[in-house]
C-alpha positions in Angstrom: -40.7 1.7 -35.2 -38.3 -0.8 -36.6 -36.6 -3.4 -34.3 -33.3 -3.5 -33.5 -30.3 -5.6 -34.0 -29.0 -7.1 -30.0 -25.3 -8.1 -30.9 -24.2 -4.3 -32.1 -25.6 -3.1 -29.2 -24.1 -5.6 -27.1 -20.7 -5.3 -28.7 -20.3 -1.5 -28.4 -20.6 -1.7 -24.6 -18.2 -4.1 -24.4 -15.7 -2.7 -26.5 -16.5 0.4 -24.7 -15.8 -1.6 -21.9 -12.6 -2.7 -22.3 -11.6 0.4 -23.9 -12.3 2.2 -20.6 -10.5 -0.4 -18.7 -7.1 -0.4 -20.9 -7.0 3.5 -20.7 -7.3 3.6 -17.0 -4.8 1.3 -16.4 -2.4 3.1 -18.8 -2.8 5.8 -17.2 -1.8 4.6 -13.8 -5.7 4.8 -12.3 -6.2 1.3 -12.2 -3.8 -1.3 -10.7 -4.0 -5.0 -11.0 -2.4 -6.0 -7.9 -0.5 -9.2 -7.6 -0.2 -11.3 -4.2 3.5 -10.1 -3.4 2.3 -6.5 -3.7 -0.1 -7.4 -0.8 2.5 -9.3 1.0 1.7 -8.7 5.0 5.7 -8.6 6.8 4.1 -9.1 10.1 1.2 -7.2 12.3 2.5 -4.2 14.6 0.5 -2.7 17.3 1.5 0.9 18.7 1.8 1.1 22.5 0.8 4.6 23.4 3.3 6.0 26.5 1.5 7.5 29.2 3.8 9.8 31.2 3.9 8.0 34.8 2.8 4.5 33.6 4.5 1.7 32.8 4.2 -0.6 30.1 5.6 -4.2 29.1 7.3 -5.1 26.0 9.4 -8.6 25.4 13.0 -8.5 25.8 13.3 -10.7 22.6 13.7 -7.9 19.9 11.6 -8.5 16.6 12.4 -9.7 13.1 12.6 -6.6 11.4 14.7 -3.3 11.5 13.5 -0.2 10.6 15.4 2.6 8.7 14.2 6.3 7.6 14.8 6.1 4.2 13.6 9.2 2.5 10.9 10.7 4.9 9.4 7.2 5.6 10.1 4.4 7.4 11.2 1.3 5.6 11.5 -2.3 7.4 13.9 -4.9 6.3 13.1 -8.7 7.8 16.2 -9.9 9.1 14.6 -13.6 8.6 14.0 -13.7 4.9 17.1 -11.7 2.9 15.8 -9.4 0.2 12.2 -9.0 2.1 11.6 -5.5 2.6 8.4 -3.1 2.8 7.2 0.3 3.6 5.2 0.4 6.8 1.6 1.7 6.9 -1.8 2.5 8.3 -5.0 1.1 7.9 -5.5 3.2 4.9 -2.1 2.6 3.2 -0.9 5.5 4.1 3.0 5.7 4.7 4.6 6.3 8.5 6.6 9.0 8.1 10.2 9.4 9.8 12.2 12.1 10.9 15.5 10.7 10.6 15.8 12.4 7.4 14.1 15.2 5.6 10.6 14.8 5.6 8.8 15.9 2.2 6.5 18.8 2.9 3.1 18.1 2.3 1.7 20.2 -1.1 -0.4 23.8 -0.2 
């Protein structure tokens, strides 16, 4: 058996490597995120309505205005101009609206 030269070796799998890398990313399945795409506007918390209970809310109205815009809803901070984001779940999933036509969902 002859021996083996390491540094090939070692330099294919990083090539491969990064090859794998750049052609995921060009292709959309990898995303390097940056800190204002993980920007948190502000914690909400859903108050379920139970028919015949009451429940109490402030009278001071938040810092942000929602709008349907295209089948989800969109919030715009009223504090900081220009600061706007789509609100989501726990899984980054969009809330949905029905202000406007909602997209049907693919069968």
């Amino acid at each position: 058996m002859s021996e083996r030269e390491p540094i090939p070796l070692i330099l294919t799998a990083i090539g491969s490597i990064c090859a794998t890398v750049a052609v995921l990313w060009y292709y959309g399945y990898l995303h390097i995120a940056k800190p204002q795409d993980a920007l948190l506007l502000a914690d909400f918390t859903m108050l379920k309505t139970v028919p015949g209970e009451d429940y109490k809310v402030s009278l001071k109205p938040a810092s942000q205005v929602a709008q349907c815009v295209d089948g989800v809803l969109v919030l715009f901070d009223l504090q900081q101009k220009g600061l706007t984001g789509v609100l989501v779940d726990n899984r980054k999933q969009a809330v949905r609206c029905l202000g406007e036509a909602t997209p049907e969902a693919p069968q």
